[in-house]
C-alpha positions, -999 to 999 in steps of 0.1 A, spaced: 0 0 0 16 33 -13 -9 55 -10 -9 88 10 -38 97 30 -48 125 51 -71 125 76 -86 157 94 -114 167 120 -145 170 93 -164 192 115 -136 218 120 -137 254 99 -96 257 102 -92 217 90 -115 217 62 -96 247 50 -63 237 54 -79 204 32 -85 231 7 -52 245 10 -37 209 2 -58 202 -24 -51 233 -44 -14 226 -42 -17 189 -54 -20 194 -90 -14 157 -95 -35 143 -69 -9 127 -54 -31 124 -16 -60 114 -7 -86 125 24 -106 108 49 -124 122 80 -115 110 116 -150 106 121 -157 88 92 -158 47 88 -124 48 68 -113 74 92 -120 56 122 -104 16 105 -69 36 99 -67 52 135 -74 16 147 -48 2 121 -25 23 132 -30 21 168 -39 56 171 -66 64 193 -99 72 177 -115 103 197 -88 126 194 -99 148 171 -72 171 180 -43 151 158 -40 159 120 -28 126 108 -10 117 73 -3 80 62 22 71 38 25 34 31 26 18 64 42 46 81 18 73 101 26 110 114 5 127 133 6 170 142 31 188 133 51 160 117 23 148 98 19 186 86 56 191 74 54 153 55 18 166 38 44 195 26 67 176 13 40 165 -12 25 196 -23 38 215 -52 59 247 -59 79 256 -28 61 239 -2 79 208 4 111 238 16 90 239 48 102 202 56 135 221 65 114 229 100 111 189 111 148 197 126 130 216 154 126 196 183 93 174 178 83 185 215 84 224 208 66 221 171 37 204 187 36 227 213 29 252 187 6 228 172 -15 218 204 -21 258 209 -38 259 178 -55 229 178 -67 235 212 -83 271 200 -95 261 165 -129 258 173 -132 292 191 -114 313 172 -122 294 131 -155 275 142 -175 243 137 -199 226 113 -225 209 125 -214 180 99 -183 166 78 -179 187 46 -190 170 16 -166 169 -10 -182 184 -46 -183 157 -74 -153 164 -90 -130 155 -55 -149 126 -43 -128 104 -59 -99 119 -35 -123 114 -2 -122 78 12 -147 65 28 
């Protein structure tokens, strides 16, 4: 299995953004998305032996190695196009502080980007790159 997979809080303003973000900057739809909270979501947190109610942790899968926070954010990087993947040059800070910074922002997402009341629907043309 060599596919690379995302998976993100599907209720959260700032997440389903930032799934915007990625998907801009993958012109050759080299990742693919999945919800926490969905089925597929839910099978590789268990897989993984990540637990499955933490819906603070952005996660990225790549083959059979998984990254969660700020490490999964600077792998999903390393995959987008133009200069993005130059942002992997931060994984040499300290795992401990980057996810400090990452925890801050995870823990305020909801308050200061908001909620939906339900998992955004990907339009026809991307529901091919949404597992489920």
């Amino acid at each position: 299995m060599n596919q690379r997979i995302v998976l993100f809080d599907g209720v959260c303003n700032l997440c389903h953004s930032l799934v915007t973000f990625i998907i801009k900057r993958d012109k050759n739809a080299k990742l693919s998305f999945a919800s926490i909270q969905s089925e597929k979501g839910q099978q590789l947190l268990q897989y993984h032996g990540l637990p499955t109610n933490d819906l603070k942790s952005f996660v990225y899968i790549e083959g059979d190695k998984c990254y969660t926070k700020s490490t999964a954010a600077l792998h999903v990087c390393k995959r987008l196009d133009k200069l993005y993947p130059l942002l992997f040059i931060f994984i040499v800070i300290p795992k401990p502080l980057r996810d400090l910074v990452y925890r801050y922002v995870a823990d305020n997402r909801y308050k200061w980007f908001g909620e939906k009341q339900e998992c955004m629907l990907p339009t026809q043309n991307l529901k091919k790159r949404f597992l489920t």
